[in-house]
TORGU-595184 format. One record per residue: x, y, z of N, C-alpha, C in turn. Coordinates in Angstrom, 1 decimal, decimal comma. Atoms other than C-alpha are relative to their C-alpha. Example, Ala and Ser with C-alpha at 12.3 -4.5 7.8 and 13.67 -1.06 7.14 Angstrom:
2
(rec (0,9; -1,2; 0,0); (12,3; -4,5; 7,8); (0,9; 1,2; 0,0));
(rec (-0,9; -1,1; 0,0); (13,7; -1,1; 7,1); (-0,8; 1,1; 0,8));
! end
This chain:
229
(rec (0,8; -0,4; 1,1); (-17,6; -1,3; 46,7); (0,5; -0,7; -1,3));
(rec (-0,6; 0,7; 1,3); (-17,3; -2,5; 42,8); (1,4; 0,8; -0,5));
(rec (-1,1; -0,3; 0,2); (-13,9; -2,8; 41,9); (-0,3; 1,5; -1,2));
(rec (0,3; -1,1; 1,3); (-13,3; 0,2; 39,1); (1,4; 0,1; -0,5));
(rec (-1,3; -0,3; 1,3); (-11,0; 0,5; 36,1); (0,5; 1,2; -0,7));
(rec (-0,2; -1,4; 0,8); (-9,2; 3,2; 34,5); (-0,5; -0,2; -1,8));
(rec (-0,1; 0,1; 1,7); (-10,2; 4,1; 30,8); (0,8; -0,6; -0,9));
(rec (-1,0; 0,8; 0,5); (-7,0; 2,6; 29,5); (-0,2; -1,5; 0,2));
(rec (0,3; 0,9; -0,4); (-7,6; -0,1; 31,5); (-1,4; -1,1; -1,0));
(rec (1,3; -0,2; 0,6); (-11,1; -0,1; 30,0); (0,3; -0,7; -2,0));
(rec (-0,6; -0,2; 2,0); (-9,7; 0,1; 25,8); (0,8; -1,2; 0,2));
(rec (-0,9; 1,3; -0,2); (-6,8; -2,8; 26,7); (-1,0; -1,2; 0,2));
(rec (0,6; 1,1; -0,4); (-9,6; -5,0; 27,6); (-0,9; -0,8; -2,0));
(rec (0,8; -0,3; 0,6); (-11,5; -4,5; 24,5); (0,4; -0,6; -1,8));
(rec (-0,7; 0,8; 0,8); (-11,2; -6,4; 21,3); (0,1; 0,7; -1,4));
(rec (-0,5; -1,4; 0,9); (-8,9; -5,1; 18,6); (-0,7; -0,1; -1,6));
(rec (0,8; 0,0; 1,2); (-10,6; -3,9; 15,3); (1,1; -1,0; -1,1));
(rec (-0,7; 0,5; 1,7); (-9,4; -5,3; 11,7); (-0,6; 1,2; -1,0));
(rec (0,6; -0,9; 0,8); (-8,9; -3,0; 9,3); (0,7; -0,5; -1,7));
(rec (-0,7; 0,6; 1,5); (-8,2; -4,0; 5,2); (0,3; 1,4; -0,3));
(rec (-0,7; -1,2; 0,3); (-5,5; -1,4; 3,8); (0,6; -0,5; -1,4));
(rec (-0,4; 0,6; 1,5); (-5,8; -1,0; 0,0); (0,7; 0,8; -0,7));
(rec (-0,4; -1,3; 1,1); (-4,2; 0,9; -3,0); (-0,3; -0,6; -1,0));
(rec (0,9; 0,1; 1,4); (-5,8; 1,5; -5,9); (1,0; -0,1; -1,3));
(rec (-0,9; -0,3; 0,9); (-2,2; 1,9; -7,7); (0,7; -1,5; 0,3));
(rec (-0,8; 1,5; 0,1); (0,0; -1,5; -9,4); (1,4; 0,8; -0,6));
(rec (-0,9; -0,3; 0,8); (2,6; 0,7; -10,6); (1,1; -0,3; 0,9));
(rec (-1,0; -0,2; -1,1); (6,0; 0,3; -9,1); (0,7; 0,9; 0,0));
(rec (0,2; -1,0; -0,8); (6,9; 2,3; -6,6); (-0,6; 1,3; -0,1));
(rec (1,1; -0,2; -0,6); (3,9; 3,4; -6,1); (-0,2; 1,3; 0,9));
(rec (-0,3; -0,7; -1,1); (3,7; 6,9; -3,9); (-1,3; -0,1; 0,4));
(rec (1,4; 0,1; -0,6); (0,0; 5,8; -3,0); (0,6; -1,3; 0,6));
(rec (-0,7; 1,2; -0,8); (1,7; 2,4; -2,0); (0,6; 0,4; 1,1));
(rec (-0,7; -0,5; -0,6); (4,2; 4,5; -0,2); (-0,9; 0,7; 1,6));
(rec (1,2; -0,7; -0,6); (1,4; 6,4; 1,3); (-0,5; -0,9; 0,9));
(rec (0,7; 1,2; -0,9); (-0,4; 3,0; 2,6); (1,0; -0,8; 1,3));
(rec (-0,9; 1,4; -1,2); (2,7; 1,3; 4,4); (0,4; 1,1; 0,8));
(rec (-0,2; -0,6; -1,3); (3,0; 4,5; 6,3); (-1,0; 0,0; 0,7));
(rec (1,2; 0,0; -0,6); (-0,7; 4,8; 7,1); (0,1; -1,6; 0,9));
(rec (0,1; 1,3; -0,6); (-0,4; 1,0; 7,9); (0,8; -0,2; 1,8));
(rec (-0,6; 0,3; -1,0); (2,0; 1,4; 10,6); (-0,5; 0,7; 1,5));
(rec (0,5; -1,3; -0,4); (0,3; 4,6; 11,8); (-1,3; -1,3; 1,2));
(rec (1,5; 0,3; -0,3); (-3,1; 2,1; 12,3); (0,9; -1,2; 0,8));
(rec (-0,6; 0,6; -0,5); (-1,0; -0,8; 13,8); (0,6; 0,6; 1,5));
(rec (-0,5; -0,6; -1,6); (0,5; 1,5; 16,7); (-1,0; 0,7; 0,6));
(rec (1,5; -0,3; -1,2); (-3,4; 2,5; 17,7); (-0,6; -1,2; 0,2));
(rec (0,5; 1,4; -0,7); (-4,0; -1,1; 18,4); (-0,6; -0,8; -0,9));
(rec (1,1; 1,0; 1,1); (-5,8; -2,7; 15,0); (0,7; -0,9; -0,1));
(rec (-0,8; 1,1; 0,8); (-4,6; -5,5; 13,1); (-0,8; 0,4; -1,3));
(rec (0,0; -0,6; 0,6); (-4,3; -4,7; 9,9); (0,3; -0,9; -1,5));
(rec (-0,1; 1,4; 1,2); (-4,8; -7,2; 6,4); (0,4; 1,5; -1,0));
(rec (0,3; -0,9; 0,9); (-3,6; -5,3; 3,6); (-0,3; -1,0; -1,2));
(rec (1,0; 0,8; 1,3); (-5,4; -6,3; 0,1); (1,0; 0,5; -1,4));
(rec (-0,4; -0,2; 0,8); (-3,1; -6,6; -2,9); (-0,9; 0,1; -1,5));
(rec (0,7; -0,1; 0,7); (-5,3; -5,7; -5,9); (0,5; -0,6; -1,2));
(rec (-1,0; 0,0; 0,8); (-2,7; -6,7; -8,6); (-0,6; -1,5; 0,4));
(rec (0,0; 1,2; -0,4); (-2,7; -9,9; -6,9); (-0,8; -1,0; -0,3));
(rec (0,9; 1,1; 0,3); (-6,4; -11,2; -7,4); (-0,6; 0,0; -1,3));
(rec (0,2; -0,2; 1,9); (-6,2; -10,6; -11,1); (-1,2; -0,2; -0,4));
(rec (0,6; 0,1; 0,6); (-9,6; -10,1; -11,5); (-0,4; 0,5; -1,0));
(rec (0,3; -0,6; 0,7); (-11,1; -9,6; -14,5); (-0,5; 1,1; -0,7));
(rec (0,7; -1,5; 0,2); (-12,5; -6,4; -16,0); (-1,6; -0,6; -0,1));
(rec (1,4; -0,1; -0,5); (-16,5; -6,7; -14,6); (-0,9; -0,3; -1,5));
(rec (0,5; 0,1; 1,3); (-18,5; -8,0; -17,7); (-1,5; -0,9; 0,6));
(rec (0,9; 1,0; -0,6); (-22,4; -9,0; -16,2); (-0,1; -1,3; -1,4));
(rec (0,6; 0,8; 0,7); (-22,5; -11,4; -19,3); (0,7; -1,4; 0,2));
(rec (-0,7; 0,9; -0,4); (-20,0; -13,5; -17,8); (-0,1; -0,1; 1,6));
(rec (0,0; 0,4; -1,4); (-20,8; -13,1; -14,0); (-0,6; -1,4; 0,2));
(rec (0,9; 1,0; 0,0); (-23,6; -15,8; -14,2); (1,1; -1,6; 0,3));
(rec (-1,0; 1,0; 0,7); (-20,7; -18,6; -15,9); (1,6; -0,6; 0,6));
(rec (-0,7; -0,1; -0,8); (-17,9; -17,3; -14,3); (0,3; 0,9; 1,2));
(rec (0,1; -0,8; -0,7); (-17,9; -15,6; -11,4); (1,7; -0,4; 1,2));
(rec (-0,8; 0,3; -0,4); (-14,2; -15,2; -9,8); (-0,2; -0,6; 1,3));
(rec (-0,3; 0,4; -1,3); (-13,5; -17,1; -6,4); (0,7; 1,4; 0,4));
(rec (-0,3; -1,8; -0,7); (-11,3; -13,8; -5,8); (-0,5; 0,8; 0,4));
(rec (0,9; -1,2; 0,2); (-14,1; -11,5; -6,1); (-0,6; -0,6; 1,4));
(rec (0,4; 0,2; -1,3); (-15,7; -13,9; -3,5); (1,0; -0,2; 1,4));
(rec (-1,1; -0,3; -1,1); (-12,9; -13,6; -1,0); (0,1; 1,3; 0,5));
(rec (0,1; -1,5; 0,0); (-12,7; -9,9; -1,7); (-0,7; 0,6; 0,9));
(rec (0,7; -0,4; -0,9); (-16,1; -9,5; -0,4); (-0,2; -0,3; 1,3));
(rec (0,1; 0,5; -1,2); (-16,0; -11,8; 2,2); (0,9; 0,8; 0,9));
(rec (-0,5; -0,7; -0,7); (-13,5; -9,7; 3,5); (-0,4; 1,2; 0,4));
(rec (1,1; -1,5; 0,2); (-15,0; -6,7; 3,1); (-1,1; -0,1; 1,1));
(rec (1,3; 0,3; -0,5); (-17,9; -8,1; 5,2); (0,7; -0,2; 1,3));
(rec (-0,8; 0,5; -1,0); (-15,5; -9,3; 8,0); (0,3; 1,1; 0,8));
(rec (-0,7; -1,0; -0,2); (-13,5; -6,2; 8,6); (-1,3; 0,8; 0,7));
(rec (0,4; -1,0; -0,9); (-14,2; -3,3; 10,7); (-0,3; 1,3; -0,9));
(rec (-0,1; -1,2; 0,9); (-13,0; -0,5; 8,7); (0,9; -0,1; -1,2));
(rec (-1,0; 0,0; 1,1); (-10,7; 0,2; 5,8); (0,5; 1,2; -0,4));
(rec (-1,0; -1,2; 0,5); (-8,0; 2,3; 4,3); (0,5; 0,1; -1,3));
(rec (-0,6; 0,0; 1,3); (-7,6; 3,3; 0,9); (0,6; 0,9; -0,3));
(rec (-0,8; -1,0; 0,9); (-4,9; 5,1; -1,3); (-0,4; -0,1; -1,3));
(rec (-0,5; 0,3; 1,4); (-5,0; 5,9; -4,6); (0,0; 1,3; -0,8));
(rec (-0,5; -0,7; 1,0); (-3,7; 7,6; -7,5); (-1,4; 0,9; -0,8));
(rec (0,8; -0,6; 0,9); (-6,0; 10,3; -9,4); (0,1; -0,2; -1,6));
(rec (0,6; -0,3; 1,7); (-7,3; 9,7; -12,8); (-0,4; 0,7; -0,2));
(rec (1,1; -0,9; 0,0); (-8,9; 12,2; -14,3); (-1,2; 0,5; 0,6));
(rec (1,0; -0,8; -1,2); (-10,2; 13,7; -11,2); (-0,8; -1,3; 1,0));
(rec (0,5; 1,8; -0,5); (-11,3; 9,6; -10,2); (1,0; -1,0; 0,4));
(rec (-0,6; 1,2; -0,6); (-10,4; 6,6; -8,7); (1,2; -0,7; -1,5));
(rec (-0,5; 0,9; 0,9); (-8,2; 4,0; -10,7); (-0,6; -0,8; -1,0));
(rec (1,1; 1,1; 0,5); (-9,9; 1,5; -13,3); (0,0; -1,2; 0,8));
(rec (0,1; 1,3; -0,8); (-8,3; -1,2; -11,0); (-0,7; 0,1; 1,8));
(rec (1,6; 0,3; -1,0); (-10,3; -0,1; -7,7); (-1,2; 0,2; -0,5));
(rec (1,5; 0,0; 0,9); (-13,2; 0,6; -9,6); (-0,4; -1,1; 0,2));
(rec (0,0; 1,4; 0,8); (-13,0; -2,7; -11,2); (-0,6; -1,1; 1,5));
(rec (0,3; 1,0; -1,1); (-12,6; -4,4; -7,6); (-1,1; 0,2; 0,8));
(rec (1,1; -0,3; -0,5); (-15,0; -2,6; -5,9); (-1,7; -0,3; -0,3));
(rec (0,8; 0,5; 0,5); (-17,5; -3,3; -8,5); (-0,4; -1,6; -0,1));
(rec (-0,1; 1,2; -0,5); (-16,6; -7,0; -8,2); (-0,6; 0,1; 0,9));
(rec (-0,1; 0,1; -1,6); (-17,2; -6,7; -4,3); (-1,9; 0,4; 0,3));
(rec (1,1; -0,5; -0,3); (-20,8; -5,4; -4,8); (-0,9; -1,2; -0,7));
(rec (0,3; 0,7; 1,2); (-21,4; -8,2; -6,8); (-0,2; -1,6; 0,8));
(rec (-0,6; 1,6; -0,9); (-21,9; -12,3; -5,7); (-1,3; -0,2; 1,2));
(rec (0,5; 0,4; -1,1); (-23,7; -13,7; -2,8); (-0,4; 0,9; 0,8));
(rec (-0,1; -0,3; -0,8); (-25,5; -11,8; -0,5); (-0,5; 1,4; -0,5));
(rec (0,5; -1,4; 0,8); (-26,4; -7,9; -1,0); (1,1; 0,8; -0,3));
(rec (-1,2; -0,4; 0,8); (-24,8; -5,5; -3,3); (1,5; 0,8; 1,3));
(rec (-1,0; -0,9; -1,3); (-23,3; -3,2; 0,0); (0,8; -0,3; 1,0));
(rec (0,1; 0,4; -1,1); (-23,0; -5,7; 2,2); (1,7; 0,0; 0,8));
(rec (-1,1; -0,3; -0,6); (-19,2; -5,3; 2,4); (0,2; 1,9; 0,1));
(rec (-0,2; -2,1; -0,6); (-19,7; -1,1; 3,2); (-0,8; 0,6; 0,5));
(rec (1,3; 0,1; -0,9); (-22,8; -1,2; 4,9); (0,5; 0,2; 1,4));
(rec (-0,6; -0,2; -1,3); (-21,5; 0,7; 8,2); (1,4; -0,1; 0,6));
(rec (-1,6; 0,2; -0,2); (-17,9; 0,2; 7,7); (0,7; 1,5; 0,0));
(rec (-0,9; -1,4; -0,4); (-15,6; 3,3; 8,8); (1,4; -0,2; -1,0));
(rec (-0,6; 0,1; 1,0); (-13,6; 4,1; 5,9); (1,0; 1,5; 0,2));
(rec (-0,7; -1,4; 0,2); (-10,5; 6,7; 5,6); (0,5; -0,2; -1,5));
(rec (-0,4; -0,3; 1,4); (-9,7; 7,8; 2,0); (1,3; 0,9; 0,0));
(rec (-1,0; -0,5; -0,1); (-6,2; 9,3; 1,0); (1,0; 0,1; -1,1));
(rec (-0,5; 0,3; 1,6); (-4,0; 10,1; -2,2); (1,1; 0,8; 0,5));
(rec (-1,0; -0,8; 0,4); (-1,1; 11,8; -3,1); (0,9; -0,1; -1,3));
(rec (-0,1; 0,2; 1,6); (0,3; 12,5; -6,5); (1,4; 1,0; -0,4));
(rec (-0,1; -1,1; -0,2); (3,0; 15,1; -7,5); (-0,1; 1,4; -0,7));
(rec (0,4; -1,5; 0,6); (0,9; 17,5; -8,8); (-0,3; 1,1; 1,5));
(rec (0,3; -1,0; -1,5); (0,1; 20,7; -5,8); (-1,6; -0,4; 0,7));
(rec (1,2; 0,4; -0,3); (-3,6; 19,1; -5,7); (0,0; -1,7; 1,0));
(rec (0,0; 1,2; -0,7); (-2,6; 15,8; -4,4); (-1,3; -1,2; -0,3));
(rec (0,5; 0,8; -0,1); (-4,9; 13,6; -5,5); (-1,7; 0,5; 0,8));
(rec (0,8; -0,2; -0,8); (-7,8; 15,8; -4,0); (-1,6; 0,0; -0,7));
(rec (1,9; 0,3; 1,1); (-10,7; 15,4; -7,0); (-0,2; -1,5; 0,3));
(rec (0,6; 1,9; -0,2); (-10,5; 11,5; -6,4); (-0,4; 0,0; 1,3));
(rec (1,0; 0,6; -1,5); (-10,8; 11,3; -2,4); (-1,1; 1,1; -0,2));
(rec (1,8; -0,2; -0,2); (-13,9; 13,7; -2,9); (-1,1; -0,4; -0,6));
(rec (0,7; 1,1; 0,9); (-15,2; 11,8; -5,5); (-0,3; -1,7; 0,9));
(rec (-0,2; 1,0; -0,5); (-14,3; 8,3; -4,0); (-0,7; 0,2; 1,6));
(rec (0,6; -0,3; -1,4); (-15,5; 9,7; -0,2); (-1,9; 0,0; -0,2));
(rec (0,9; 0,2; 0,6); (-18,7; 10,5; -2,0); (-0,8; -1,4; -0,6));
(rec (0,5; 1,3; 0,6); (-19,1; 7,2; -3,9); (-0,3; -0,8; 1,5));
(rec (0,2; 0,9; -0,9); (-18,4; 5,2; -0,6); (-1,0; 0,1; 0,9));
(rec (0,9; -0,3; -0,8); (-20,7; 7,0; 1,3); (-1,5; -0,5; -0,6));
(rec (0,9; 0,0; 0,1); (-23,4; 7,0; -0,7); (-0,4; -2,1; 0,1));
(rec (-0,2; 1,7; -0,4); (-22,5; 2,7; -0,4); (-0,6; -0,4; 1,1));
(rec (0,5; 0,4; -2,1); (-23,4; 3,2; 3,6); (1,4; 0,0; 0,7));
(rec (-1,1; -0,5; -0,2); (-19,9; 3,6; 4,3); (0,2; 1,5; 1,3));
(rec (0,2; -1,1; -1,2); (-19,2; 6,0; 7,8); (1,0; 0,2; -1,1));
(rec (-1,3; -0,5; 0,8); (-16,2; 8,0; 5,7); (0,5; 1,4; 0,9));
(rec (-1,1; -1,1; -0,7); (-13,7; 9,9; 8,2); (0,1; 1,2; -0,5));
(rec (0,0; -1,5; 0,8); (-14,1; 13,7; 7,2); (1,6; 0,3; 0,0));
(rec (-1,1; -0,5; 0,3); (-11,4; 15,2; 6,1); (0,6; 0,1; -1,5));
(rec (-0,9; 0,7; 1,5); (-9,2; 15,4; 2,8); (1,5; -0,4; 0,3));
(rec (-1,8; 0,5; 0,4); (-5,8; 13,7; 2,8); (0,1; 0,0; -1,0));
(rec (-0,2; -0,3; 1,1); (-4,5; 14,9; 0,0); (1,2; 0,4; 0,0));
(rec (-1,5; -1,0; -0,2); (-0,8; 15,6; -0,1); (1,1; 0,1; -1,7));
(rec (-0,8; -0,5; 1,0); (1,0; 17,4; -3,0); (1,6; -0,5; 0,1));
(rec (-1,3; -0,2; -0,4); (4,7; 17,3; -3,9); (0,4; -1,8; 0,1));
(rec (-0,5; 2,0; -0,2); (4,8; 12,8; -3,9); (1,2; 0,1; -0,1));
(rec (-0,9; 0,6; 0,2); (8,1; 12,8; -5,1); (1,4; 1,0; 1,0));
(rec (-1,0; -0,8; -1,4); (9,6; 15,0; -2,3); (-0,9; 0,0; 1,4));
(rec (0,8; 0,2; -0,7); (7,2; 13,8; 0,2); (0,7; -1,0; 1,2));
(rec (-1,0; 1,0; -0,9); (8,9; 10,5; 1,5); (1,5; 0,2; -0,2));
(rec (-1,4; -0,2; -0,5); (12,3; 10,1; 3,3); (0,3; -1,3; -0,3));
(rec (-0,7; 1,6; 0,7); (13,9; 6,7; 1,3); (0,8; -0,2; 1,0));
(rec (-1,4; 0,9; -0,9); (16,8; 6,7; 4,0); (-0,6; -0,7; 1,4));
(rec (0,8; 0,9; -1,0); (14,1; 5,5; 6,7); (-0,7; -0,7; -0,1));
(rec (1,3; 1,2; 0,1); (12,2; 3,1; 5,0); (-1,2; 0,8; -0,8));
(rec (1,2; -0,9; 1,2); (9,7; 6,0; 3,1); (-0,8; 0,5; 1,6));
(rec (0,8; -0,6; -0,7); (8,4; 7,8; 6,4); (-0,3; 1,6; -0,7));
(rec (0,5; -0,7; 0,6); (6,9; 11,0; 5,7); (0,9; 1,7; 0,6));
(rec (-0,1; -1,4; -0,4); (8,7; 14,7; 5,6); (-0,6; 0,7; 0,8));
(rec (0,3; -1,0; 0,5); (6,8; 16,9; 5,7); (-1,1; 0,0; 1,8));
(rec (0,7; 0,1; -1,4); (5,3; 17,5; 9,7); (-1,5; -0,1; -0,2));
(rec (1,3; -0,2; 0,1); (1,9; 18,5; 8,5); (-0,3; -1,2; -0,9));
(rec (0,3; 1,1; 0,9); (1,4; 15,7; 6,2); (-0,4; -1,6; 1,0));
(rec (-0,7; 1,3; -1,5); (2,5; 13,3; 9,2); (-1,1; 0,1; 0,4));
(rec (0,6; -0,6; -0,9); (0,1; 15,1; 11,4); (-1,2; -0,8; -0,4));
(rec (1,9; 0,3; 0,7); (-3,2; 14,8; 9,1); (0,3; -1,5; 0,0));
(rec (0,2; 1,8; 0,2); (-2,0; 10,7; 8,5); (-0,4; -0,2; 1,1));
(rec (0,3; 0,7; -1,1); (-2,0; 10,3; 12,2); (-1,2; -0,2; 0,6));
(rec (1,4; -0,5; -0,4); (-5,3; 12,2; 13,0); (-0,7; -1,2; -0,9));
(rec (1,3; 1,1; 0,6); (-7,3; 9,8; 10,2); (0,5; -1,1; 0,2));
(rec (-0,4; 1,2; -0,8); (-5,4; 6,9; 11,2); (-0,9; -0,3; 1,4));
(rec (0,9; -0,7; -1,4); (-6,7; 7,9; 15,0); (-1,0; -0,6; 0,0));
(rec (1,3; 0,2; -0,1); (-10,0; 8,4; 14,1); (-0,7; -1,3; -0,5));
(rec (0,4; 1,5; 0,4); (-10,4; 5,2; 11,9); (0,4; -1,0; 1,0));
(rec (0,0; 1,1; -0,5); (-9,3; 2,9; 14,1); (-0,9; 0,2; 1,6));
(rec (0,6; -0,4; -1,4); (-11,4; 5,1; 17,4); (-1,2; -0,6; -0,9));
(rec (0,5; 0,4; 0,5); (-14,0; 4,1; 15,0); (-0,4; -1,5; -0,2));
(rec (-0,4; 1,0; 0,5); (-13,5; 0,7; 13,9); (-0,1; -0,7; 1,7));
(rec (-0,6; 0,4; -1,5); (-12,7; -0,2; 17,6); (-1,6; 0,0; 0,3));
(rec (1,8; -0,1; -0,7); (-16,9; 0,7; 18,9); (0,0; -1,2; -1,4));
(rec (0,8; 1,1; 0,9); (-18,1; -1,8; 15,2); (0,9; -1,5; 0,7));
(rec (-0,2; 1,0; -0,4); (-15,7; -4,2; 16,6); (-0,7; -1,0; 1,2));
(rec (0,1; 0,7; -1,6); (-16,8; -4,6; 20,3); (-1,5; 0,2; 0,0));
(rec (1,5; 0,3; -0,6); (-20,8; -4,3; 19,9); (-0,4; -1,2; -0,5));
(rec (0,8; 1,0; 0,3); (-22,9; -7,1; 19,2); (-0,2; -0,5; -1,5));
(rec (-0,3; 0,2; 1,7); (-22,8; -8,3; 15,6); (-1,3; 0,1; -0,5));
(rec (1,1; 0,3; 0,7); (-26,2; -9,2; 15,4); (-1,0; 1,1; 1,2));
(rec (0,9; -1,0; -0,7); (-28,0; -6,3; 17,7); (-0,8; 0,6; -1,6));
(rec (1,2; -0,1; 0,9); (-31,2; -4,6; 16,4); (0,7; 1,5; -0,8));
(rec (-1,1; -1,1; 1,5); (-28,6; -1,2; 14,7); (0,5; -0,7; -1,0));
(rec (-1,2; 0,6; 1,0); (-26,3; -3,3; 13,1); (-1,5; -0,6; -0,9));
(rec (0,9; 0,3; 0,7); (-29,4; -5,0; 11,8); (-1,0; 0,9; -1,0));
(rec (0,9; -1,0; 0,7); (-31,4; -2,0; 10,8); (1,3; 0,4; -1,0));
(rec (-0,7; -0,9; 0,7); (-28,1; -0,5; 8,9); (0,6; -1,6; -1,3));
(rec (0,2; 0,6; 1,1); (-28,1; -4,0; 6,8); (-1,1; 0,3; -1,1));
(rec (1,1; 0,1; 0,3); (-31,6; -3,9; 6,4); (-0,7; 1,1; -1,0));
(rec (0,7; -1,3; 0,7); (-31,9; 0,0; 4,7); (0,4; 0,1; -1,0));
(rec (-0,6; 0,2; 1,0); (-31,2; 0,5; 1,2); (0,3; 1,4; 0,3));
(rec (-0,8; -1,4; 0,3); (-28,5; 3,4; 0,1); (-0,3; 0,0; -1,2));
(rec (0,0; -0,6; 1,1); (-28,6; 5,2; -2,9); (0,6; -1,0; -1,1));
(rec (-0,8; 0,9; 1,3); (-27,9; 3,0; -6,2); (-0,5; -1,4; 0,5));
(rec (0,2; 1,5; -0,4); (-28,9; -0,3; -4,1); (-1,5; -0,4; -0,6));
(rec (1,4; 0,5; 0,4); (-31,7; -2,4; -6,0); (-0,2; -1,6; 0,9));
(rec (-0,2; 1,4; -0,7); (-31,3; -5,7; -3,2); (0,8; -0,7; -0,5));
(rec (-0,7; 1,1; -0,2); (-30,1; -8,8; -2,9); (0,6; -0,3; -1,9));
(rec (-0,5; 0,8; 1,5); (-27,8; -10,3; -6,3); (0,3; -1,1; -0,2));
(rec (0,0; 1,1; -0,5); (-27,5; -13,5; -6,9); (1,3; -0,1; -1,0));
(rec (-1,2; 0,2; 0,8); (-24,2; -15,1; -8,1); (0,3; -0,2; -1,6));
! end
């Protein structure tokens, strides 16, 4: 009869997602940074590969349409291009008054921006959101805000809140910044998990089948089409 494989068998065969792993924070040492390079290792030991995106790094500028036309960064077009590439993504970041940072903002708005359509890097992408801060709220007005924004982008957004109180007694410095606190651990692992159980089905179907096409093709909330550079 036809040979037969085990499920494991099955997943090892199967081609591993890419996930971009951001933080919305440039400050140093960072407990949303701190946050990311645990999550990072978390998503690396379920099988992904894993780009992390330094925001600091592509110095773009603060979003001004009277200068996109003129100048429009090369960064910003890399940004998206990745964004478009990727499977899923993993952000941290710091609460501002109850919101994201100015500098994911900033980048994100870039990224919706340029060649191509405004969504087209979150159009069906499996996204986990996650903060920590050390106030007892953790960072939990931004991921429901930011879970909200991305969604309404087209964005799948992993349920849940990661949100963990207490930052500055949170990580363990004598192992590198792994995480105390068992429950804290637990909930990283589970959205780690599911983002990459996630991420792993957008990898391995067809790029260009008639879903993936229809979930280009629909506009989300806020989308007015295509933008031109």
């Amino acid at each position: 009869g036809d040979a037969k494989i085990t499920m494991a068998e099955f997943v090892a065969g199967l081609k591993r997602p890419h996930i971009l792993a951001i933080c919305g924070s440039q400050r140093n040492g960072s407990f949303n940074q701190k946050l990311l390079d645990v999550a990072v290792k978390e998503i690396s030991a379920s099988g992904a590969t894993v780009e992390p995106i330094n925001l600091e790094d592509l110095k773009l500028p603060l979003y001004n349409p009277n200068d996109e036309a003129s100048s429009f960064p090369k960064e910003a077009k890399e940004f998206k291009a990745k964004l478009v590439a990727c499977h899923g993504i993993l952000i941290t970041c710091p609460e501002y008054n109850g919101l994201m940072t100015p500098l994911l903002l900033n980048a994100i708005t870039w990224a919706t921006r340029g060649e191509g359509g405004m969504y087209d890097g979150f159009k069906g992408k499996c996204v986990t959101v996650m903060a920590t801060s050390p106030g007892k709220m953790g960072g939990l007005r931004m991921v429901r805000s930011l879970q909200e924004m991305l969604q309404d982008m087209g964005c799948i957004v992993i349920p849940g809140h990661c949100s963990f109180g207490g930052a500055r007694n949170l990580f363990n410095e004598k192992d590198g910044g792994s995480l105390k606190d068992e429950r804290a651990k637990g909930k990283v692992e589970t959205a780690c998990s599911q983002l990459v159980h996630h991420a792993r089905f957008e990898a391995n179907r067809e790029r260009d089948c008639r879903i993936v096409r229809a979930i280009k093709k629909q506009k989300v909330l806020g989308e007015y089409g295509s933008v031109d550079p």
